[in-house]
C-alpha positions as CSV (number, residue, x, y, z in Angstrom):
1,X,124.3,94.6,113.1
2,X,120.8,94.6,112.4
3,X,117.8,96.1,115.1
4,X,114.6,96.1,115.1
5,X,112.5,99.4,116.8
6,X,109.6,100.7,117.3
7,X,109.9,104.5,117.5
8,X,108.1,107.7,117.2
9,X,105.0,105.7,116.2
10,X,106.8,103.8,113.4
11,X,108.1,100.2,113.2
12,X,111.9,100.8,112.2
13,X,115.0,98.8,111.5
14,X,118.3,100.4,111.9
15,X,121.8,99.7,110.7
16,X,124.8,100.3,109.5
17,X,125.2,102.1,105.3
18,X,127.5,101.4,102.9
19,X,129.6,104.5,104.8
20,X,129.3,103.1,108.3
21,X,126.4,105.7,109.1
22,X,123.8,104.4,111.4
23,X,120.9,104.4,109.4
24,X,117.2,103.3,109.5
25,X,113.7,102.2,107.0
26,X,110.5,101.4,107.7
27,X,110.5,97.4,108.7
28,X,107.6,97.3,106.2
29,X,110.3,97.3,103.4
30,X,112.1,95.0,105.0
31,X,111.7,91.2,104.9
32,X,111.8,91.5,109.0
33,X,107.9,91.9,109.1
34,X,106.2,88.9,107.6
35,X,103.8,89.5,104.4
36,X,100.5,90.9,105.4
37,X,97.7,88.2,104.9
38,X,95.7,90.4,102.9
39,X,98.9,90.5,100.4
40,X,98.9,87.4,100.4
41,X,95.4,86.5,99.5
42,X,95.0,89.4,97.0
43,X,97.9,87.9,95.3
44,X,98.1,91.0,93.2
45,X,94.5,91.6,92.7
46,X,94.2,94.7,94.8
47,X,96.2,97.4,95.0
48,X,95.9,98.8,98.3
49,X,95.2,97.4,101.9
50,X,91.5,98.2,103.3
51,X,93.0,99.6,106.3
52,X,95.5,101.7,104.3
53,X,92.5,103.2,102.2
54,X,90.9,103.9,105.7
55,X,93.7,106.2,107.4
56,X,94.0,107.5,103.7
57,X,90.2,108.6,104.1
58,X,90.6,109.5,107.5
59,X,93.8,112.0,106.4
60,X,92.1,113.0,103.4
61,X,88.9,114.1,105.9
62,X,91.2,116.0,108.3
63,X,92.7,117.4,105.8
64,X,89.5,119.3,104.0
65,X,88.8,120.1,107.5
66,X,91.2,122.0,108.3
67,X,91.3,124.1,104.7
68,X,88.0,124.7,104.9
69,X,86.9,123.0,101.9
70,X,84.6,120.0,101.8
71,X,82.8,119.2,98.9
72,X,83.0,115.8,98.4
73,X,79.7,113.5,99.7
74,X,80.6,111.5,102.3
75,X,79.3,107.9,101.5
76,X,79.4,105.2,104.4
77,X,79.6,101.7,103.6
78,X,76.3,99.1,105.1
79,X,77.1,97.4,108.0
């Protein structure tokens, strides 16, 4: 039995291991979620998702904050 949940924040899908153990992934590794159109279209051109890069930014940002140490410019994109 396969399922399909969304918990804690995180799209999972849960079943049973090799050992009977109820298990879960992410449903992102899983064929459950179809291909992101950006995937698609990059069709191996890019290596990362915009939005990916954005929450990587946006944890990299926090991060320095909360150290203490900031030295890198911050450069905004034109809109």
């Amino acid at each position: 039995m396969v399922v399909r949940r969304h918990n804690w924040g995180d799209d999972r899908v849960f079943f049973h291991d090799a050992e009977g153990q109820w298990t879960s992934i992410s449903a992102t590794w899983t064929t459950v979620v179809p291909e992101d159109p950006f995937v698609t279209m990059a069709a191996g051109r890019s290596l990362f998702r915009y939005e990916d890069l954005l929450k990587l930014a946006d944890s990299l940002e926090r991060r320095q904050m909360i150290s203490g140490r900031y030295s890198v410019n911050k450069i905004m994109p034109h809109s």
